[in-house]
PDB file with SEQRES, HELIX, SHEET and CRYST1 records, atoms N, CA, C and O in Angstrom:
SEQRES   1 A   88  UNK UNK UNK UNK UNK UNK UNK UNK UNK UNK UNK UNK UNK          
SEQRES   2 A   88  UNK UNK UNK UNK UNK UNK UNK UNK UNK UNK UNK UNK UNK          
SEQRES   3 A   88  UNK UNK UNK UNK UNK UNK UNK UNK UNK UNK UNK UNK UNK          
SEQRES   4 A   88  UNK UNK UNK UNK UNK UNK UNK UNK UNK UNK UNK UNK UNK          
SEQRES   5 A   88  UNK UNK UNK UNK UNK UNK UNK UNK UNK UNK UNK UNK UNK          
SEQRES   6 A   88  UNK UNK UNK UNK UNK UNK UNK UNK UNK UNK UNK UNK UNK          
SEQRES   7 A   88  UNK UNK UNK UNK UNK UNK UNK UNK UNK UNK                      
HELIX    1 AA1 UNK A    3  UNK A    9  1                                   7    
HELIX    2 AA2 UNK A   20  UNK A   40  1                                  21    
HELIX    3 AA3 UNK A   45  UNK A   68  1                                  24    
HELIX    4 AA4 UNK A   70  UNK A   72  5                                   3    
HELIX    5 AA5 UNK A   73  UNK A   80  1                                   8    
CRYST1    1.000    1.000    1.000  90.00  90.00  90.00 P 1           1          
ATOM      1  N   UNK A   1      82.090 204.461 140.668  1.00  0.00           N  
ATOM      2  CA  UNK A   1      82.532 203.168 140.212  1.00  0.00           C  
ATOM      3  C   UNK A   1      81.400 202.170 140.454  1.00  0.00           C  
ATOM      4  O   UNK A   1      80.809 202.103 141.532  1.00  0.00           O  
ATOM      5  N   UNK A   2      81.059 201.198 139.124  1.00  0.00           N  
ATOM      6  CA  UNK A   2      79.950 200.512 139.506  1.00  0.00           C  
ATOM      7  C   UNK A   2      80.525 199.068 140.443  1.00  0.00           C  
ATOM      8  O   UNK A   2      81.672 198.760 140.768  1.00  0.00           O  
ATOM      9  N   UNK A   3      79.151 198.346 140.707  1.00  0.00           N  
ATOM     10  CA  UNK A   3      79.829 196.963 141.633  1.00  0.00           C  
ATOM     11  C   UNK A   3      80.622 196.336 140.885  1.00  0.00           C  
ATOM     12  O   UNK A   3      81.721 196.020 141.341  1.00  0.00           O  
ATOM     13  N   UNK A   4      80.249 195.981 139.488  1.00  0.00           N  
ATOM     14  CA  UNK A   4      80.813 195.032 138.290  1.00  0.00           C  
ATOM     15  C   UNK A   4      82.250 195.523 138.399  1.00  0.00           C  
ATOM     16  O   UNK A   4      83.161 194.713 138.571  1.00  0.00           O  
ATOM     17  N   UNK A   5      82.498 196.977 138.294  1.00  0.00           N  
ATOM     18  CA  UNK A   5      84.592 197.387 137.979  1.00  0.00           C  
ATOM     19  C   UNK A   5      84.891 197.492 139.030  1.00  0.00           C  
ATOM     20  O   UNK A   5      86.110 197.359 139.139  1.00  0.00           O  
ATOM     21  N   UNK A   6      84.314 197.707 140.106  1.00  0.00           N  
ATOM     22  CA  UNK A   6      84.554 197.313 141.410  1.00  0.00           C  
ATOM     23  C   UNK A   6      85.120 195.967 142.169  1.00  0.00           C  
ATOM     24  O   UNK A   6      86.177 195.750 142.763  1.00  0.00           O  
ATOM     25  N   UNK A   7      84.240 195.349 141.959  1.00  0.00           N  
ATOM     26  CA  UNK A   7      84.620 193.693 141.892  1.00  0.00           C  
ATOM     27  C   UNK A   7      86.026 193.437 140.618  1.00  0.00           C  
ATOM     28  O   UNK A   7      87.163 193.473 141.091  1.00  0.00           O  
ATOM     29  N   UNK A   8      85.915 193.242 139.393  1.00  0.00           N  
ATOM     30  CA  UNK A   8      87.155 193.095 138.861  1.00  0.00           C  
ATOM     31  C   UNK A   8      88.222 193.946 139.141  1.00  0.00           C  
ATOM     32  O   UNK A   8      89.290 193.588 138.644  1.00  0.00           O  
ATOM     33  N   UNK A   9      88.238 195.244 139.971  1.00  0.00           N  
ATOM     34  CA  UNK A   9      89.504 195.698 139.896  1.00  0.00           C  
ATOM     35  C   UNK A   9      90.019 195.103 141.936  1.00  0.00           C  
ATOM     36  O   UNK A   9      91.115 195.264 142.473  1.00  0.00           O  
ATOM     37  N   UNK A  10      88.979 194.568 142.443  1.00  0.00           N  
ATOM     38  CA  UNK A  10      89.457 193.986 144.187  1.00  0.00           C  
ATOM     39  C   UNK A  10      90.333 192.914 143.171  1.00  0.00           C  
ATOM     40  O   UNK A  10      90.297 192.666 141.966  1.00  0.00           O  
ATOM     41  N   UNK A  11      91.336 192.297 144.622  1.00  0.00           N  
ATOM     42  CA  UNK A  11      91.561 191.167 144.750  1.00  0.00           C  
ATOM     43  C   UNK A  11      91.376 189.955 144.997  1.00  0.00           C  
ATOM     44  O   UNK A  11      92.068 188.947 145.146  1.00  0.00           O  
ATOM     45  N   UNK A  12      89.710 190.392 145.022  1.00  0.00           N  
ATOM     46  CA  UNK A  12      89.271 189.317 145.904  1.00  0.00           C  
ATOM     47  C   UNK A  12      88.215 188.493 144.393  1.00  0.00           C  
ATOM     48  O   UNK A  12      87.302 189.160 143.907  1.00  0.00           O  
ATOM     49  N   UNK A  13      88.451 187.397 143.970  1.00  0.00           N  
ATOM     50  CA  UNK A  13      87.543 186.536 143.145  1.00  0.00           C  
ATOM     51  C   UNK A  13      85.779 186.867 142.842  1.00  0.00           C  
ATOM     52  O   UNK A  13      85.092 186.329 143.711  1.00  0.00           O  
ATOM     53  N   UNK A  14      85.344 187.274 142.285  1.00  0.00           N  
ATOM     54  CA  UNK A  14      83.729 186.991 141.944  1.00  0.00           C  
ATOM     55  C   UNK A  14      82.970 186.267 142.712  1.00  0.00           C  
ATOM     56  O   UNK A  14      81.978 186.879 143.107  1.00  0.00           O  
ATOM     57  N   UNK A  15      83.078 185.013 143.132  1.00  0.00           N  
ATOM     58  CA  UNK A  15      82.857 184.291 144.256  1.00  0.00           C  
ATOM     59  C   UNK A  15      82.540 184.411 145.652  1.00  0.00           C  
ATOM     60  O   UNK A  15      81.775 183.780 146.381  1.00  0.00           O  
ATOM     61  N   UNK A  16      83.449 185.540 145.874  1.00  0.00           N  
ATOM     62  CA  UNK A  16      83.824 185.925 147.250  1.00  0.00           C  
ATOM     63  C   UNK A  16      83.394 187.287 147.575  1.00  0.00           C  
ATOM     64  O   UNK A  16      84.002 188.121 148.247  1.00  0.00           O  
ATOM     65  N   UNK A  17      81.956 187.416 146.846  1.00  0.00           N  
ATOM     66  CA  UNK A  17      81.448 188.741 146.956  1.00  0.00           C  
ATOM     67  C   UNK A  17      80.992 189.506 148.689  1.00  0.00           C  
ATOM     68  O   UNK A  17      80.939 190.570 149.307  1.00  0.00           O  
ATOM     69  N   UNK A  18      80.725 187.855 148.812  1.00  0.00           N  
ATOM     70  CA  UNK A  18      80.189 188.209 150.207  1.00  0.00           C  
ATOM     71  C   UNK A  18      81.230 187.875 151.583  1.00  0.00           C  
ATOM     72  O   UNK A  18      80.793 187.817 152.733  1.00  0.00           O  
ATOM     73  N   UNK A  19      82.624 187.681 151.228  1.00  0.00           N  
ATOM     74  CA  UNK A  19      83.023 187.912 152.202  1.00  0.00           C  
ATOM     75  C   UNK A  19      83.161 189.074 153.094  1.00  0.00           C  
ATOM     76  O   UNK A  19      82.497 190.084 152.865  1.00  0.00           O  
ATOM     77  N   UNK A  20      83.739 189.030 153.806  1.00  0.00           N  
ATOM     78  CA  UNK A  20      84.517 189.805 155.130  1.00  0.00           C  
ATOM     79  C   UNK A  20      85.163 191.057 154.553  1.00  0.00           C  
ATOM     80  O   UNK A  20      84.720 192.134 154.952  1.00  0.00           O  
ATOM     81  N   UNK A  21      86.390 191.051 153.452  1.00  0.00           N  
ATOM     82  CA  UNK A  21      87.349 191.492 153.062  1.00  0.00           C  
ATOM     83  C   UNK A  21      86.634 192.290 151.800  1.00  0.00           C  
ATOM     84  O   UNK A  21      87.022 193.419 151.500  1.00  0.00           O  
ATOM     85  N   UNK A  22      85.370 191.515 150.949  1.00  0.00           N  
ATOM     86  CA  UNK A  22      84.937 192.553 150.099  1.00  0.00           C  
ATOM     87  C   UNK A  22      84.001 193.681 150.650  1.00  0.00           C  
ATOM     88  O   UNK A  22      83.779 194.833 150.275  1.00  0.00           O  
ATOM     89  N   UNK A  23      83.472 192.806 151.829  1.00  0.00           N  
ATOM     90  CA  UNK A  23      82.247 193.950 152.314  1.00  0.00           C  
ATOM     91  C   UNK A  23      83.426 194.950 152.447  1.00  0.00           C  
ATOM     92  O   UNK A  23      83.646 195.715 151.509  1.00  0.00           O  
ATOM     93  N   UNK A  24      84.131 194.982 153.468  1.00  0.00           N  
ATOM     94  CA  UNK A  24      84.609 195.946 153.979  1.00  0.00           C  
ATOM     95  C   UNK A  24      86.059 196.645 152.923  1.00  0.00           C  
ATOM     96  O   UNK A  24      87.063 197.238 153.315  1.00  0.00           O  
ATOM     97  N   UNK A  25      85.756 196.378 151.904  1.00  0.00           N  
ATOM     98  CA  UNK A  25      86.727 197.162 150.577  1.00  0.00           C  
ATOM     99  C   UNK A  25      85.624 197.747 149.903  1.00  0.00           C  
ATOM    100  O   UNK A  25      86.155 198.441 149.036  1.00  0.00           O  
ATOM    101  N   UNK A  26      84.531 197.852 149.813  1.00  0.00           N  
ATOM    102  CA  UNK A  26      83.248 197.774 149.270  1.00  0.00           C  
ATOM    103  C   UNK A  26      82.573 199.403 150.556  1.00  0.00           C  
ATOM    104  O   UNK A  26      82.012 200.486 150.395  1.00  0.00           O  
ATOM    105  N   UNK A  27      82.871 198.950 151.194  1.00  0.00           N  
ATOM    106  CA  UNK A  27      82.040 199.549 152.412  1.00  0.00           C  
ATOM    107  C   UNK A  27      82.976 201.265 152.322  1.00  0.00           C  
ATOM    108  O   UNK A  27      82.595 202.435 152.288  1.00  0.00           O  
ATOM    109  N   UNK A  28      84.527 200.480 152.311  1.00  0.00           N  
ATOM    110  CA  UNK A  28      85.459 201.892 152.066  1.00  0.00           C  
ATOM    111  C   UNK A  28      85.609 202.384 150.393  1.00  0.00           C  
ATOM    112  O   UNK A  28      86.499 202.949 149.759  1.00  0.00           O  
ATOM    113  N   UNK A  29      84.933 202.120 150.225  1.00  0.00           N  
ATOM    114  CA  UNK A  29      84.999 202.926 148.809  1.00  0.00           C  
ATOM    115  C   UNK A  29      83.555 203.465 149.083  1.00  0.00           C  
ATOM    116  O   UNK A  29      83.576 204.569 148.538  1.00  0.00           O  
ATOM    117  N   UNK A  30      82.515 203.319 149.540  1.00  0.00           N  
ATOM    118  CA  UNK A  30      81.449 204.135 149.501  1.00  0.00           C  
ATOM    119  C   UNK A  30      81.760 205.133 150.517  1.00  0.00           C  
ATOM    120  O   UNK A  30      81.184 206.220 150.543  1.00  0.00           O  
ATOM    121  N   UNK A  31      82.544 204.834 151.247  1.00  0.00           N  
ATOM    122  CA  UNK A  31      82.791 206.074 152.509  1.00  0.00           C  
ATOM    123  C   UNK A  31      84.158 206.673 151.633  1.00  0.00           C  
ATOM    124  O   UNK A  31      84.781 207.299 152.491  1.00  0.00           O  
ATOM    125  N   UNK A  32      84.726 206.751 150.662  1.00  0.00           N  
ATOM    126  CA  UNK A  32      85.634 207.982 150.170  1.00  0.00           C  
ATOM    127  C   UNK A  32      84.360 208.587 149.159  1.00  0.00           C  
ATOM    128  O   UNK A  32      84.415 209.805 148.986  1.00  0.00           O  
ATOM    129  N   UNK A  33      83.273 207.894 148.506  1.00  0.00           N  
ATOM    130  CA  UNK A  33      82.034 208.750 148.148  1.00  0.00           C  
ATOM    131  C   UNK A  33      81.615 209.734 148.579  1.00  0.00           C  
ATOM    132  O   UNK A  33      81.569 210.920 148.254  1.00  0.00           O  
ATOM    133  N   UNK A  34      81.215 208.953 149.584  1.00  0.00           N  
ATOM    134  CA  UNK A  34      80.538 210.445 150.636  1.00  0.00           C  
ATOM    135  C   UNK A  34      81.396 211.025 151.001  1.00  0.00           C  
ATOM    136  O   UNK A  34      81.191 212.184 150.640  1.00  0.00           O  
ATOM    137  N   UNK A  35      82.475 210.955 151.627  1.00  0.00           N  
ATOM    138  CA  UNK A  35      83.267 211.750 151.943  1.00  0.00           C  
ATOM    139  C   UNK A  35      83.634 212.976 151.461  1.00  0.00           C  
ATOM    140  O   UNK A  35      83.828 214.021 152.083  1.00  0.00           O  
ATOM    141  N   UNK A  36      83.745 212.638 149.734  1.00  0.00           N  
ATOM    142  CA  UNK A  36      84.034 213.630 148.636  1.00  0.00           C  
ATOM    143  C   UNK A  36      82.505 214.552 148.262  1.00  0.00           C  
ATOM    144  O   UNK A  36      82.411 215.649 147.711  1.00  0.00           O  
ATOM    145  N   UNK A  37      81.416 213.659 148.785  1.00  0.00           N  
ATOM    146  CA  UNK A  37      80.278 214.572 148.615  1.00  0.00           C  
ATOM    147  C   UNK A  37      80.360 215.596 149.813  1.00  0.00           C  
ATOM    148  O   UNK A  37      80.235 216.794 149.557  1.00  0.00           O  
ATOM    149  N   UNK A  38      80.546 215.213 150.994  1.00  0.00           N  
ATOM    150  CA  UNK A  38      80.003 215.901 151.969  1.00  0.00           C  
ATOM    151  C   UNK A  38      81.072 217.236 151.645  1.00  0.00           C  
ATOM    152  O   UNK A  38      80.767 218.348 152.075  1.00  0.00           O  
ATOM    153  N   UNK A  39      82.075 217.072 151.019  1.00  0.00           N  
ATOM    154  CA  UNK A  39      82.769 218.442 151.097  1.00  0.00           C  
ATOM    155  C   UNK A  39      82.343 218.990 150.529  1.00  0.00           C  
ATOM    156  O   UNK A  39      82.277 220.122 151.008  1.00  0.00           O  
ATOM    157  N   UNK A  40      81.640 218.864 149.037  1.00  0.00           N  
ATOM    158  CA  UNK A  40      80.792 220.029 148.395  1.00  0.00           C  
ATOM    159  C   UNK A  40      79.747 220.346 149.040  1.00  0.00           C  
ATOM    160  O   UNK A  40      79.409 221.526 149.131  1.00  0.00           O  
ATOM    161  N   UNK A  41      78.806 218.999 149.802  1.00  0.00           N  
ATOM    162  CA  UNK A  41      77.405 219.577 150.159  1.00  0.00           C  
ATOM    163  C   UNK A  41      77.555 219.741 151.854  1.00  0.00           C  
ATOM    164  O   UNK A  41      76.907 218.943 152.532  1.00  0.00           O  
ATOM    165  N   UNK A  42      78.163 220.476 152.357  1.00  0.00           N  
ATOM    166  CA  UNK A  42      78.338 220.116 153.927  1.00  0.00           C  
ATOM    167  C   UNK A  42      77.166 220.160 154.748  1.00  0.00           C  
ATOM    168  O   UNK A  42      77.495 220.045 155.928  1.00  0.00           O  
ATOM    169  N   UNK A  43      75.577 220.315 154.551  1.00  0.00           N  
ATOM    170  CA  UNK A  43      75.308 220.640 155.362  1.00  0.00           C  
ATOM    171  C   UNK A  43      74.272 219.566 155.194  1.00  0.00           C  
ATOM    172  O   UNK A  43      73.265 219.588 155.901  1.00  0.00           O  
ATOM    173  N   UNK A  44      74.539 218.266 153.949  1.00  0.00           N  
ATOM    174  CA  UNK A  44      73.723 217.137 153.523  1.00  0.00           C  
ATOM    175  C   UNK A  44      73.457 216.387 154.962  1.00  0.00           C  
ATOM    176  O   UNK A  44      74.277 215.478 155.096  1.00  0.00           O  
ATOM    177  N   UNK A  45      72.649 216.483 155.964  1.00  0.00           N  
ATOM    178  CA  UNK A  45      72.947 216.097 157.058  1.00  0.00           C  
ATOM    179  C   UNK A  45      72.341 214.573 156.728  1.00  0.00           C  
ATOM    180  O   UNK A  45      72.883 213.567 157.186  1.00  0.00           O  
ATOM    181  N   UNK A  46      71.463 214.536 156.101  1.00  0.00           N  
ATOM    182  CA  UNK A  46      70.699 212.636 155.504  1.00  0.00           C  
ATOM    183  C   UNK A  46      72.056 211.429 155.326  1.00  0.00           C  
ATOM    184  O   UNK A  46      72.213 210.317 155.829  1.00  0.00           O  
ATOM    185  N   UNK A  47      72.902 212.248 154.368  1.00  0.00           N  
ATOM    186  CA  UNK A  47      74.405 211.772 153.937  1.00  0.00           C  
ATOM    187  C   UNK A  47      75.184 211.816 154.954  1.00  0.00           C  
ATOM    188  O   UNK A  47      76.039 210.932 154.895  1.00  0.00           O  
ATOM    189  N   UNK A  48      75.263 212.566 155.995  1.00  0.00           N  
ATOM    190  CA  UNK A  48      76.167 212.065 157.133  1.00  0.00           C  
ATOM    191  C   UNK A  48      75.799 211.325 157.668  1.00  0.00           C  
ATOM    192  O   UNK A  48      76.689 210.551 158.021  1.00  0.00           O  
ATOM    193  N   UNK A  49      74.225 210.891 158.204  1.00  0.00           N  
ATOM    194  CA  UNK A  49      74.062 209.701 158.657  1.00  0.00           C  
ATOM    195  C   UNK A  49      74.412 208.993 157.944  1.00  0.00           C  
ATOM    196  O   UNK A  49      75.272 208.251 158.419  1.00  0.00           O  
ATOM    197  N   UNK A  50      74.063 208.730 156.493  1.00  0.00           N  
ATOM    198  CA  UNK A  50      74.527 207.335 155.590  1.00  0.00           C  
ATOM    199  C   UNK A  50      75.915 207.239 156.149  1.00  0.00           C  
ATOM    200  O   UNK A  50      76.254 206.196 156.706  1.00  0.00           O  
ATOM    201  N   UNK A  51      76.658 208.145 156.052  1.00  0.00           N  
ATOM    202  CA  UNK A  51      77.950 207.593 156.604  1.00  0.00           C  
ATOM    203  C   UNK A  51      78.369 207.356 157.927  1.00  0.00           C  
ATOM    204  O   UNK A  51      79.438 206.847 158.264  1.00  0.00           O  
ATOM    205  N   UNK A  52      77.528 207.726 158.604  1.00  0.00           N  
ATOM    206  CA  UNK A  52      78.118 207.019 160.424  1.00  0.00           C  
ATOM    207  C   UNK A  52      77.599 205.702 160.694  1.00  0.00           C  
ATOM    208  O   UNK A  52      77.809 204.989 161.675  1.00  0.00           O  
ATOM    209  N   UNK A  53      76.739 205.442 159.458  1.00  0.00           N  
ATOM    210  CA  UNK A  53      75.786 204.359 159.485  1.00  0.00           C  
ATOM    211  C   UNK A  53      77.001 203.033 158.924  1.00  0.00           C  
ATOM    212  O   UNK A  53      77.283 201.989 159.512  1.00  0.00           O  
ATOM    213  N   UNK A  54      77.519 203.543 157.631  1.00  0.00           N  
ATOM    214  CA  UNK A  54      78.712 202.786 157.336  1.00  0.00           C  
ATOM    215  C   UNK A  54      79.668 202.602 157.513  1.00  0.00           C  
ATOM    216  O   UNK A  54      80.078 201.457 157.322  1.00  0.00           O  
ATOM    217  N   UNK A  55      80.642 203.719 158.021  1.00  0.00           N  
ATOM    218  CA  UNK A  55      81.516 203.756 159.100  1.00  0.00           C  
ATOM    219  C   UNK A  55      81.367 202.575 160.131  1.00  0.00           C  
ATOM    220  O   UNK A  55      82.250 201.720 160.191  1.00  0.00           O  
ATOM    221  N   UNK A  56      80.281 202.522 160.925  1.00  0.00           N  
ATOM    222  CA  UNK A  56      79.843 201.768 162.167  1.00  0.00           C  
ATOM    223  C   UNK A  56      79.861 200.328 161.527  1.00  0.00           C  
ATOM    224  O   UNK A  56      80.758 199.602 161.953  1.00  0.00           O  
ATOM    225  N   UNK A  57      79.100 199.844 160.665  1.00  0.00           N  
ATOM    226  CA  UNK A  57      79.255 199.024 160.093  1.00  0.00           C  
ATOM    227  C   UNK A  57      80.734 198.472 159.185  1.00  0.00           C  
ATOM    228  O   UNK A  57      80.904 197.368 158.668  1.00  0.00           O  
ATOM    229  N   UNK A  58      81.459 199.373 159.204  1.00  0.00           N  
ATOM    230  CA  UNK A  58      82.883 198.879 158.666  1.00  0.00           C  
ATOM    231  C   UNK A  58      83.457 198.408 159.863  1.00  0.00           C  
ATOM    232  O   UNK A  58      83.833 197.279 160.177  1.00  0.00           O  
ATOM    233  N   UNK A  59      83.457 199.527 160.501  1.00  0.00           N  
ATOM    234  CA  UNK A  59      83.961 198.919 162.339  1.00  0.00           C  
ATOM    235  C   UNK A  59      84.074 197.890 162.885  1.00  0.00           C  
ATOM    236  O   UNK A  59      85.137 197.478 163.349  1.00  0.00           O  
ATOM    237  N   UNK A  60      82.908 197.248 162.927  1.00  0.00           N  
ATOM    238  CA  UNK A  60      81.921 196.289 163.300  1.00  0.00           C  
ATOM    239  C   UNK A  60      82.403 194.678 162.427  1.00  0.00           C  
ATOM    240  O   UNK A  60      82.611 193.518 162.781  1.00  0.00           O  
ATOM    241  N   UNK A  61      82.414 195.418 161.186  1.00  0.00           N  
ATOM    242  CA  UNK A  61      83.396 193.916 160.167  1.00  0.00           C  
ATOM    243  C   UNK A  61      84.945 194.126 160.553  1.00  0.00           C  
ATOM    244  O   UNK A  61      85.553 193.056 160.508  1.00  0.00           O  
ATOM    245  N   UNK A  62      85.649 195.096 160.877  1.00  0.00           N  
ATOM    246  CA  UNK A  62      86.877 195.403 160.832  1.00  0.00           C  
ATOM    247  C   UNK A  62      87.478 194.079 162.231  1.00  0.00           C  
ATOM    248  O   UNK A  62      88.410 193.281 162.136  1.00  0.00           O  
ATOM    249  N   UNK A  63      86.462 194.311 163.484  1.00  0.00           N  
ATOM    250  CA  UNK A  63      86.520 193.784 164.810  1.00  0.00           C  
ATOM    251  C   UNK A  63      86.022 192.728 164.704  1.00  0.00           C  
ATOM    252  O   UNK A  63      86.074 192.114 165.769  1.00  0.00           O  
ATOM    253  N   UNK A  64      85.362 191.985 163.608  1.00  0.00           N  
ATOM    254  CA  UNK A  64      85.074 190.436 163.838  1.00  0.00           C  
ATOM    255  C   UNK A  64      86.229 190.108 163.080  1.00  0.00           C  
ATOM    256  O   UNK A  64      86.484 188.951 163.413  1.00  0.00           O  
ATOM    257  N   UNK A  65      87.153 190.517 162.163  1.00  0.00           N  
ATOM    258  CA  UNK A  65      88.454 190.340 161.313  1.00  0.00           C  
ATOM    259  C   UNK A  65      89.320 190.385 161.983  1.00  0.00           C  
ATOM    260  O   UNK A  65      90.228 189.807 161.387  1.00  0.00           O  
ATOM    261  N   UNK A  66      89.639 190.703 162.856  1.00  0.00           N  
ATOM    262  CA  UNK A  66      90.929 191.269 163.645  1.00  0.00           C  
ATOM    263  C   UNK A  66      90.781 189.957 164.609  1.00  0.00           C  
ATOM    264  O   UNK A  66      91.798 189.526 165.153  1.00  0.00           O  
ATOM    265  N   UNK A  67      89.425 189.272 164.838  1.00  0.00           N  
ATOM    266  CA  UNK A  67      89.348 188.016 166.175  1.00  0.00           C  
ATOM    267  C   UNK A  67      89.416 187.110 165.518  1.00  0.00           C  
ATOM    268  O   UNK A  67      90.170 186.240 165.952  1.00  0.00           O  
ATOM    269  N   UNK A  68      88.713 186.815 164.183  1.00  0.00           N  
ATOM    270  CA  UNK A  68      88.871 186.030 163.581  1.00  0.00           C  
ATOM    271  C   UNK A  68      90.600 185.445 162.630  1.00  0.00           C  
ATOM    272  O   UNK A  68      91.264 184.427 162.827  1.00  0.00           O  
ATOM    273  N   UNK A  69      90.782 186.338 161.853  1.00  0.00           N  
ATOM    274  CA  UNK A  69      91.836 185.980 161.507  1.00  0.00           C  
ATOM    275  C   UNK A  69      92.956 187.536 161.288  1.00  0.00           C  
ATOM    276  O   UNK A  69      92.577 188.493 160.614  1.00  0.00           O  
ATOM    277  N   UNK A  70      94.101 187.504 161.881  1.00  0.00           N  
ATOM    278  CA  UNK A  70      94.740 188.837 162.560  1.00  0.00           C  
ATOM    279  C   UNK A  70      95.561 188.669 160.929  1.00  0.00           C  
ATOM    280  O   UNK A  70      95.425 189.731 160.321  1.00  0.00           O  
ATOM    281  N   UNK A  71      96.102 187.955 160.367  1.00  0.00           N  
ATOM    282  CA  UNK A  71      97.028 188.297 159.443  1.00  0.00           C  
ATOM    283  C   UNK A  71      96.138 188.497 157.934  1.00  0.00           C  
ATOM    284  O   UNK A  71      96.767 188.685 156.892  1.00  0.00           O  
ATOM    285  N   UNK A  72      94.761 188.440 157.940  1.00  0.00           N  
ATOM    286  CA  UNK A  72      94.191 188.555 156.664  1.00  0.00           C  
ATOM    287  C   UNK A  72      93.679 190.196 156.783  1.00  0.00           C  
ATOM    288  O   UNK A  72      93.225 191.008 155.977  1.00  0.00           O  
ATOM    289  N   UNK A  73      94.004 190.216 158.215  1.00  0.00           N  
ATOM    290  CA  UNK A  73      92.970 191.863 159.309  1.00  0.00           C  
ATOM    291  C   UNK A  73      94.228 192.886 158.848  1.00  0.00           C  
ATOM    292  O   UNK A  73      93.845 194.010 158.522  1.00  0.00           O  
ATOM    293  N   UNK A  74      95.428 192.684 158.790  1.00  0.00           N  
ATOM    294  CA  UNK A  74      96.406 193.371 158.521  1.00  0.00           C  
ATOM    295  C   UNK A  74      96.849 193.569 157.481  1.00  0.00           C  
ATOM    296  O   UNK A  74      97.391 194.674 157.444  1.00  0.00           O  
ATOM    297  N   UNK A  75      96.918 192.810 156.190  1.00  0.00           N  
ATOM    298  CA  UNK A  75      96.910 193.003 155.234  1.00  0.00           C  
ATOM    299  C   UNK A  75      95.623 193.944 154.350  1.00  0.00           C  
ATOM    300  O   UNK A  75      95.897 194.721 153.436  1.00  0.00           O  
ATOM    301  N   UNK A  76      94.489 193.727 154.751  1.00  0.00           N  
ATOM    302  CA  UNK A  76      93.920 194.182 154.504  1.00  0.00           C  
ATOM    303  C   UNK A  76      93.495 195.725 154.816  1.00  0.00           C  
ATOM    304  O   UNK A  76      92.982 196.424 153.943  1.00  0.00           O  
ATOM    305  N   UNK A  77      93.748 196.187 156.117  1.00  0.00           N  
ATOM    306  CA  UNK A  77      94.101 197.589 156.588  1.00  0.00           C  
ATOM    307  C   UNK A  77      95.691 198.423 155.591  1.00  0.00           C  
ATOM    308  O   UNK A  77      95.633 199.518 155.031  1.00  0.00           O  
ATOM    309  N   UNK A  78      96.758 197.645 155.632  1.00  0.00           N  
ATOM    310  CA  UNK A  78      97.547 197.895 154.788  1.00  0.00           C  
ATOM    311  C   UNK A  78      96.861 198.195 153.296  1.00  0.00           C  
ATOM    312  O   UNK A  78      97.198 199.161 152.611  1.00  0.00           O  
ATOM    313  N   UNK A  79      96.099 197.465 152.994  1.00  0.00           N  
ATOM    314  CA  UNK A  79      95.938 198.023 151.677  1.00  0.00           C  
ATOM    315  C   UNK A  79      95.325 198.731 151.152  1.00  0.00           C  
ATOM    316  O   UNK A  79      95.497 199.244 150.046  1.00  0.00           O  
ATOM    317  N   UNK A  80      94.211 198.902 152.170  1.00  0.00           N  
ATOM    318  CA  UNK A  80      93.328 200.075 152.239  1.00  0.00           C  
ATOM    319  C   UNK A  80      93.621 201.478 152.568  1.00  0.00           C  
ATOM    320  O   UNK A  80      93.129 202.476 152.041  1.00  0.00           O  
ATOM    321  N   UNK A  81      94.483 201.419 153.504  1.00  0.00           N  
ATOM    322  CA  UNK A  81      95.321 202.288 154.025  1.00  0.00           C  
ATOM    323  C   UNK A  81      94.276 203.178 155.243  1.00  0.00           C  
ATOM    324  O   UNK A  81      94.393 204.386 155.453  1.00  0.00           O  
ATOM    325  N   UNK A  82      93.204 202.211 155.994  1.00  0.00           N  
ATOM    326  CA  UNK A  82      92.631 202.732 156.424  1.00  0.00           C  
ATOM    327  C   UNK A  82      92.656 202.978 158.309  1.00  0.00           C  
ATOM    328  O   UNK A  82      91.836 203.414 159.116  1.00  0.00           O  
ATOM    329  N   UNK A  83      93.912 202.492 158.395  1.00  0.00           N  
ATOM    330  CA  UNK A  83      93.850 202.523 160.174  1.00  0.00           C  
ATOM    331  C   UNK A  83      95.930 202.006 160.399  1.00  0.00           C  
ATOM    332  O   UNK A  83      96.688 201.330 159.704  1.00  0.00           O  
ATOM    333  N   UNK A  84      96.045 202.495 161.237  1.00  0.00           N  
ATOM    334  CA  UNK A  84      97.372 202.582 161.935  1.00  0.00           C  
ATOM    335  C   UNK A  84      97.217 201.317 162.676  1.00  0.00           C  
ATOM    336  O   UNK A  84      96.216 200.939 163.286  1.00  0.00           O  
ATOM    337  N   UNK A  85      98.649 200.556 162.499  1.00  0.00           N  
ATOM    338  CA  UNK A  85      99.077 199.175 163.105  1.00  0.00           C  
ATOM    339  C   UNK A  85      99.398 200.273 164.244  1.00  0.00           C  
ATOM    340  O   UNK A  85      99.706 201.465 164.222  1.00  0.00           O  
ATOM    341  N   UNK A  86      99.154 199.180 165.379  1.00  0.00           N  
ATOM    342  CA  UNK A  86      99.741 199.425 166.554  1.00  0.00           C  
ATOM    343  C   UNK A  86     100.819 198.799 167.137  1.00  0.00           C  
ATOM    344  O   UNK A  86     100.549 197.713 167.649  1.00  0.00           O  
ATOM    345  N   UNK A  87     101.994 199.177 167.211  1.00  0.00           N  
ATOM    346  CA  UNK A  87     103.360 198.701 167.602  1.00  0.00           C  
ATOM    347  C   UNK A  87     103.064 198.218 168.939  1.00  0.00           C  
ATOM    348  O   UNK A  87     102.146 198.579 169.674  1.00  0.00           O  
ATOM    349  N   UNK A  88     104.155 197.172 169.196  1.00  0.00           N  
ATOM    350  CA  UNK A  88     103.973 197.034 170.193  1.00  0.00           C  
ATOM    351  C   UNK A  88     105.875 196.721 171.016  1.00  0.00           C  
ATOM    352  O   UNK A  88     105.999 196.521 172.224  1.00  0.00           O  
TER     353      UNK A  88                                                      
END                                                                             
């Protein structure tokens, strides 16, 4: 998927390329990429770094989102479907 159908199919405005919420919708769509590569090529070890590299870096935006603002941090995990709310 290129950036251009990428961007029109987020929720997030043209504008707002560089937020918080696109990096990291942006960031998880290149990590279901690799993901789907590494199962054909398993032993691409260059490509697993790319991905611990982005992983870490999703992390990293995920935890300034969660301090910064908790109800934009939750919706956004919801829709990604990328991490378990923690009950409390």
């Amino acid at each position: 998927m290129s950036k251009k159908v990428f961007i029109d199919s987020s929720l997030i405005s043209k504008k707002q390329t560089g937020s918080v919420e696109f990096q990291i919708s942006s960031l998880t769509n290149r990590v279901s990429k690799l993901t789907f590569h590494l199962k054909l090529h398993g032993r691409d070890y260059s490509s697993q770094r790319g991905l611990w590299k982005i992983l870490g870096k999703r992390k990293r935006l995920l935890g300034y989102l969660s301090q910064k603002n908790s109800a934009c941090y939750e919706d956004l995990i919801n829709q990604l479907g990328i991490r378990k709310l923690k009950t409390r």
